[in-house]
ZATORPA-267267 format. One record per residue (C-alpha): x, y, z; chain; residue in one letter. Coordinates in nm, 3 decimals. Example, Ala and Ser with C-alpha at 12.3 -4.5 7.8 and 13.67 -1.06 7.14 Angstrom:
# ZATORPA-267267
1.230 -0.450 0.780 A A;
1.367 -0.106 0.714 A S;
This chain:
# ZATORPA-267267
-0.686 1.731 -1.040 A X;
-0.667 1.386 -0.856 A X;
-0.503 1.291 -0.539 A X;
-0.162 1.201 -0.488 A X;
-0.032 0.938 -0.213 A X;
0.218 0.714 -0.125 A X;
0.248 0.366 -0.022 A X;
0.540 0.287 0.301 A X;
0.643 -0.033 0.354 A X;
0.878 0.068 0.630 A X;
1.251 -0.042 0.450 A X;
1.484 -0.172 0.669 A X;
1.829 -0.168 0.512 A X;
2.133 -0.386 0.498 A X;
2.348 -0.203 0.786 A X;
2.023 -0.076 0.995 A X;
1.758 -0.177 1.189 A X;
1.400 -0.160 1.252 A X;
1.448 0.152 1.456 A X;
1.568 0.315 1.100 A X;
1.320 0.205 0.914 A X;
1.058 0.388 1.134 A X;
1.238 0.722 1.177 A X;
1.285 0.724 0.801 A X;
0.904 0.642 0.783 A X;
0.841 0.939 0.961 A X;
1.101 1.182 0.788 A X;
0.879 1.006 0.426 A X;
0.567 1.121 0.589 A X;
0.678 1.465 0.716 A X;
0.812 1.570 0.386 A X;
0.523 1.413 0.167 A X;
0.270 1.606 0.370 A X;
0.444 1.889 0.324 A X;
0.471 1.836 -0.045 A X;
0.076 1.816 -0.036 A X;
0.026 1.465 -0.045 A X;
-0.292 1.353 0.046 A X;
-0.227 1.056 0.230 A X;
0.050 0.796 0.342 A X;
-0.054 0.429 0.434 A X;
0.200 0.131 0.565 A X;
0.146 -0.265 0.434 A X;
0.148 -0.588 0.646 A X;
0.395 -0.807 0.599 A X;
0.530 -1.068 0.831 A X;
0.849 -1.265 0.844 A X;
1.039 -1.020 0.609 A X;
1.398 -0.937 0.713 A X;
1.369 -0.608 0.503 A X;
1.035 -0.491 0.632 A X;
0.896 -0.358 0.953 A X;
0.560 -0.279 0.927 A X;
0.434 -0.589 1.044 A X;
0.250 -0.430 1.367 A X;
0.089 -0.214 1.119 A X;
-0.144 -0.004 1.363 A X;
0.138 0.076 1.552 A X;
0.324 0.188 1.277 A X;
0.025 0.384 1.181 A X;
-0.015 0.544 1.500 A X;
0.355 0.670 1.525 A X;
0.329 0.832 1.197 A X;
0.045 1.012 1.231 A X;
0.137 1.126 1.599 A X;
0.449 1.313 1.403 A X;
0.238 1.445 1.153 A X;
0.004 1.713 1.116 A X;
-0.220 1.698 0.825 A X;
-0.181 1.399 0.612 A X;
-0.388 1.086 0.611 A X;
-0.219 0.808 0.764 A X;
-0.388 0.433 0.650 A X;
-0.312 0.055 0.637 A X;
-0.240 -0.025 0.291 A X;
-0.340 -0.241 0.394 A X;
-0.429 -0.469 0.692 A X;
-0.465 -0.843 0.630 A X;
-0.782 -0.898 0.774 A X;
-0.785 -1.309 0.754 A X;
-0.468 -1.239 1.005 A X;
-0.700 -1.097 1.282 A X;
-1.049 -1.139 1.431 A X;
-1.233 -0.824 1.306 A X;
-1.302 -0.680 1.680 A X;
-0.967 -0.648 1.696 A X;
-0.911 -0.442 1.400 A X;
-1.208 -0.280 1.465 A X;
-1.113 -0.164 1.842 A X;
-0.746 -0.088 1.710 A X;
-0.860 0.166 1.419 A X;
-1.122 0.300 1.599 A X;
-0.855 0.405 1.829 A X;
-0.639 0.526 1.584 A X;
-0.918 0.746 1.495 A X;
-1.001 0.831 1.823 A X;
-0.623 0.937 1.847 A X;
-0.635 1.162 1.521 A X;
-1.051 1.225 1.411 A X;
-1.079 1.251 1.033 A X;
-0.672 1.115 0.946 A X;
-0.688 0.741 0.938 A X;
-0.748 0.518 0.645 A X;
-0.844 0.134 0.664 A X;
-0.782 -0.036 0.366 A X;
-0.814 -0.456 0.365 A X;
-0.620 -0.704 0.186 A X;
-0.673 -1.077 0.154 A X;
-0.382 -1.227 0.107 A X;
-0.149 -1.341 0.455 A X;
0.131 -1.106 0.400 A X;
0.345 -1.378 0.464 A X;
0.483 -1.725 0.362 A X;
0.213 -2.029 0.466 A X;
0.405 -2.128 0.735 A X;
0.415 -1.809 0.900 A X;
0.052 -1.737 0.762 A X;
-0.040 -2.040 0.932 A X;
0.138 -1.931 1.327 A X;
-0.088 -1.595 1.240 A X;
-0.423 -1.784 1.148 A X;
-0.418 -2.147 1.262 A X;
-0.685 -2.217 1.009 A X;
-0.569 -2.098 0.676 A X;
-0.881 -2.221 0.510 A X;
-1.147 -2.105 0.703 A X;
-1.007 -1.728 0.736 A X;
-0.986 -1.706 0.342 A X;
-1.334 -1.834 0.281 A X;
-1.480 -1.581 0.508 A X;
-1.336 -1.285 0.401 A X;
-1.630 -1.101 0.258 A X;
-1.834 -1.194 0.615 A X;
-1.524 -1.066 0.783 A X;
-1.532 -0.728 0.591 A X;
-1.927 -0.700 0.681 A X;
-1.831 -0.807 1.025 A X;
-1.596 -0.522 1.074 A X;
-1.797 -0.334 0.912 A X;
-2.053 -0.378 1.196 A X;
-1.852 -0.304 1.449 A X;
-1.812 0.049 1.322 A X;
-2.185 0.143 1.365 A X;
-2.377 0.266 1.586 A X;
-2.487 0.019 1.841 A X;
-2.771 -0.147 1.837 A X;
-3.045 -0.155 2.180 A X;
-2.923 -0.464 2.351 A X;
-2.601 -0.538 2.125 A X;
-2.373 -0.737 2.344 A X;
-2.010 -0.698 2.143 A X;
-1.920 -0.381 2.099 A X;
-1.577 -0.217 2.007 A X;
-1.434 0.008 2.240 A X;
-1.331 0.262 2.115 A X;
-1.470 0.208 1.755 A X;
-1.850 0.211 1.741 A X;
-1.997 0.499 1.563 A X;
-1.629 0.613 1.366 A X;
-1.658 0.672 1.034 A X;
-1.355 0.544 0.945 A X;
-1.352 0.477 0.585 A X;
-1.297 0.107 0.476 A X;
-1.080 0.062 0.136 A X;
-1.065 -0.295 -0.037 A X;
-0.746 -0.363 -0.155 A X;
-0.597 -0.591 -0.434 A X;
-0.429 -0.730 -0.680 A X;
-0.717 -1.001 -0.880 A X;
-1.036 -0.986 -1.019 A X;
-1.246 -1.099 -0.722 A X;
-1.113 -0.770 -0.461 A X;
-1.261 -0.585 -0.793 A X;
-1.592 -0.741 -0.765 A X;
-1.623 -0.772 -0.387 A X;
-1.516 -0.393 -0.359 A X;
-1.795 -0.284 -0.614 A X;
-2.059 -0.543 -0.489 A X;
-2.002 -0.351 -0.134 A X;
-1.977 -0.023 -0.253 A X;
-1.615 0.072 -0.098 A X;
-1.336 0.268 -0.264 A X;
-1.082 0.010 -0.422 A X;
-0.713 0.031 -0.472 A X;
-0.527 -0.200 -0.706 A X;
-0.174 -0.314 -0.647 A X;
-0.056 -0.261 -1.009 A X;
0.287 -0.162 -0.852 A X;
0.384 -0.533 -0.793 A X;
0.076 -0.721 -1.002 A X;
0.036 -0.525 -1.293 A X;
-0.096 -0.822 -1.534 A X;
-0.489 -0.761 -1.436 A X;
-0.525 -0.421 -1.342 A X;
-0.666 -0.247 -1.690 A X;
-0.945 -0.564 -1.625 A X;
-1.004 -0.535 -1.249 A X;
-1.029 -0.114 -1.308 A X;
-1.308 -0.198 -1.549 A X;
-1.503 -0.475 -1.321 A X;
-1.518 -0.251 -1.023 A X;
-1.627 0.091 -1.267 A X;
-1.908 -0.122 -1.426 A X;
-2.036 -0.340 -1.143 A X;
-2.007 -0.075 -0.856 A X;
-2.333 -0.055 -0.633 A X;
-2.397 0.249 -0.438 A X;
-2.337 0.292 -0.024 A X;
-2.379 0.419 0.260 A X;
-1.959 0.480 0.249 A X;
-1.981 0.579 -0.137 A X;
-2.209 0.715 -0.390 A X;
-2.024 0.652 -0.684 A X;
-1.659 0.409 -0.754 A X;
-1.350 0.595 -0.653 A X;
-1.033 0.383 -0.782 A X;
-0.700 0.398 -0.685 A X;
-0.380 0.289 -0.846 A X;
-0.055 0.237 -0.702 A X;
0.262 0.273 -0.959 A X;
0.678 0.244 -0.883 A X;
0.783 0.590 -0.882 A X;
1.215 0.568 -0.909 A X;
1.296 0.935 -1.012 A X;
1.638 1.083 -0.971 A X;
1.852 1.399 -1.141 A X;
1.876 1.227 -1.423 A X;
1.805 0.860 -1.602 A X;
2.102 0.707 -1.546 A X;
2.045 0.753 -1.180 A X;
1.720 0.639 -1.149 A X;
1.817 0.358 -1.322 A X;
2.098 0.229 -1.094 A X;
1.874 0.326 -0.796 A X;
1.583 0.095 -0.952 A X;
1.813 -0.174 -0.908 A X;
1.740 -0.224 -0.542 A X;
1.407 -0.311 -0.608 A X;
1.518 -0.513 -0.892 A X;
1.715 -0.706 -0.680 A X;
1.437 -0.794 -0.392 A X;
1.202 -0.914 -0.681 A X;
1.490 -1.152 -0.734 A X;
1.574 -1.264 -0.411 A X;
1.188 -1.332 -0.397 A X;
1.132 -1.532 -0.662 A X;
1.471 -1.692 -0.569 A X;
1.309 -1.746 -0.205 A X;
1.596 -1.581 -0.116 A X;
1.399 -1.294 0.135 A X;
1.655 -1.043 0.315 A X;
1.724 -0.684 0.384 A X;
1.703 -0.389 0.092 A X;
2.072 -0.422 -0.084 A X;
2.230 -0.113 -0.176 A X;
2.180 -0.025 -0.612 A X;
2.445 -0.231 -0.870 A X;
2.606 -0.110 -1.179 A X;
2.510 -0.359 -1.380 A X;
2.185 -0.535 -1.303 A X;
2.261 -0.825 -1.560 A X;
2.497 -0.921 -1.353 A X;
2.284 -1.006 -1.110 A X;
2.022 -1.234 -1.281 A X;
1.954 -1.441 -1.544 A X;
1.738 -1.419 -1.814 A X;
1.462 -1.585 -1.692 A X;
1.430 -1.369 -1.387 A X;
1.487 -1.100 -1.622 A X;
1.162 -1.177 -1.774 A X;
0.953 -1.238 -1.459 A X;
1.071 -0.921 -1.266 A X;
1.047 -0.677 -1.575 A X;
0.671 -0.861 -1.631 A X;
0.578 -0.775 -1.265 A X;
0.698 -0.381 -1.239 A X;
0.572 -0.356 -1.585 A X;
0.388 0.001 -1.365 A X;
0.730 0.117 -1.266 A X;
0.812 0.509 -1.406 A X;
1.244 0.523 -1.369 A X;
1.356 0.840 -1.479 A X;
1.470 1.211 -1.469 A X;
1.203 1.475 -1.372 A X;
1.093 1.505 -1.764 A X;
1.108 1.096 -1.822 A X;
0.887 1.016 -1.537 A X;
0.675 1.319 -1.636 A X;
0.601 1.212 -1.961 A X;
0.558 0.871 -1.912 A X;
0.268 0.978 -1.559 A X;
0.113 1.179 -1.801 A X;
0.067 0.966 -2.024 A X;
-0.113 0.656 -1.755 A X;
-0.308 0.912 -1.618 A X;
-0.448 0.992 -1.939 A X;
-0.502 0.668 -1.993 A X;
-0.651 0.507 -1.702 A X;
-0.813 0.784 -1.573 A X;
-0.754 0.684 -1.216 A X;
-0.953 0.875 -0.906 A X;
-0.577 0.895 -0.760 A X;
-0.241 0.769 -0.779 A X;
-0.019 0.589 -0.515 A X;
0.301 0.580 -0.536 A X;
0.576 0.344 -0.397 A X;
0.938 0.284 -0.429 A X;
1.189 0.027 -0.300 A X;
1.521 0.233 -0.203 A X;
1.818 0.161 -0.001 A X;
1.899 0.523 0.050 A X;
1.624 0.737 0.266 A X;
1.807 1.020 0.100 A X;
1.734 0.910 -0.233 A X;
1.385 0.824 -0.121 A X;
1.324 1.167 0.023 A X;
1.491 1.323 -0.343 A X;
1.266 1.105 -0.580 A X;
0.934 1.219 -0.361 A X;
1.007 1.573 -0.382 A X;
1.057 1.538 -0.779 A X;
0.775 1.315 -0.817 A X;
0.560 1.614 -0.637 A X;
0.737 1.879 -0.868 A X;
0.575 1.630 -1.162 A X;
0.237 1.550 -1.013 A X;
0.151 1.876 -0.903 A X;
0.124 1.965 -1.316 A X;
-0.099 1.681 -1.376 A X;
């Protein structure tokens, strides 16, 4: 049996507000911990009308103060966007807060157009290069102090709270195994070079102090409904954002169409179907099958699961299916 999770971006929907978004977050993470999920993280993003996780820790920190049980994680925390004292002292709070719940997983991309990436960082290219020194850095800051060490985070030193490297290339692969950390792969958004990346970090992973052996997770589109008709018309709202993306047309989660050729043209057709190649759309017995059949395959150490909905309802509906299908696997 593997772990089952779930990935929260915090939707904010045309007709509601922020304030939405994080009571539905909540609701999500109430009712997936007590479906048995294992653990619930929240994504950085900044600038997006029709997301409101961008103050991820805080996000983090309301959810698991409404929860009991459940892990509660960045999925993840840009960490180019910050010094890593700061993340340090702001998870090791978190984890201070609720010992043994919180996740830290690190991205490397900004989360963000350049311009905006650029207000976070001020110096775009120096915060990319040093990634990996950032990672060790943080890294660091989590240990027990040294005799004499003058920086210290407060709270923070000593918590084991577990690093993930997060991704959606080749090089988080390598840098995750070369380090020894667990790895999760973004194949719900960048599915072109995740059977590669899996294999990189299996082969090339290098025992830790974190990790004795690779532990690999993959996060999938999970749109189930009562039936396939209904998931269909549902997956539409996430149809339509990869649109509006690649139209640079950013705004807040539209309600599900009829007809989703309506909405774009072929080309888009092509480039949106390409990138949730790892979506599963379905009744309980569609979605079923087709789980069963990438689990089989890829052999994952656990599955994530995410969803773009306009509805919370529907959200809440397609979770509690998605456990009635997982908890077979």
């Amino acid at each position: 049996m593997i772990s089952f999770s779930i990935l929260d971006l915090a939707p904010i929907a045309q007709g509601g507000t922020a304030s939405d978004a994080f009571r539905n977050s909540v609701e999500l993470a109430q009712e997936a911990e007590r479906l048995g999920f294992h653990r619930i993280w929240l994504a950085e993003h900044h600038g997006m009308a029709g997301i409101a996780s961008a103050a991820t820790a805080v996000v983090i920190g309301h959810v698991a103060g409404a929860t009991k049980t459940i892990r509660v994680g960045s999925g993840g925390v840009m960490l180019p966007n910050h010094a890593p004292l700061v993340i340090a002292e702001q998870f090791g709070t978190l984890n201070a807060m609720y010992p043994g719940r919180i996740d830290l997983g690190l991205g490397r991309a900004p989360g963000t157009d350049q311009l905006t990436a650029r207000a976070l960082r001020r110096d775009l290219n120096a915060s990319a290069d040093q990634f990996p020194q950032d990672v060790q850095e943080l890294q660091f800051y989590f240990q027990p102090a040294e005799p004499g060490q003058k920086i210290k985070a407060v709270p923070g030193e000593g918590q084991n709270v577990p690093i993930w490297l997060l991704g959606s290339s080749l090089y988080s692969a390598q840098l995750a195994a070369m380090f020894g950390l667990p790895f999760a792969f973004a194949s719900h958004f960048a599915p072109e070079l995740m059977e590669q990346a899996l294999a990189l970090y299996r082969e090339r992973f290098t025992p830790s102090a974190q990790l004795d052996k690779p532990y690999a997770m993959l996060t999938v589109n999970v749109i189930a409904a009562e039936s396939d008709a209904e998931a269909k018309r549902l997956f539409t709202t996430m149809q339509i954002a990869f649109v509006n993306m690649l139209r640079d047309q950013r705004g807040l989660v539209q309600p599900p169409i009829d007809n989703i050729d309506d909405y774009w043209n072929p080309q888009e057709k092509a480039w949106v179907s390409e990138k949730l190649t790892r979506s599963f759309v379905g009744s309980k017995a569609t979605v079923d099958e087709e789980l069963r059949m990438f689990i089989s395959k890829y052999e994952p150490d656990e599955l994530m699961v995410s969803g773009h909905f306009f509805d919370p309802r529907a959200r809440l509906r397609s979770l509690a299916i998605t456990a009635q299908v997982l908890a077979r696997k």
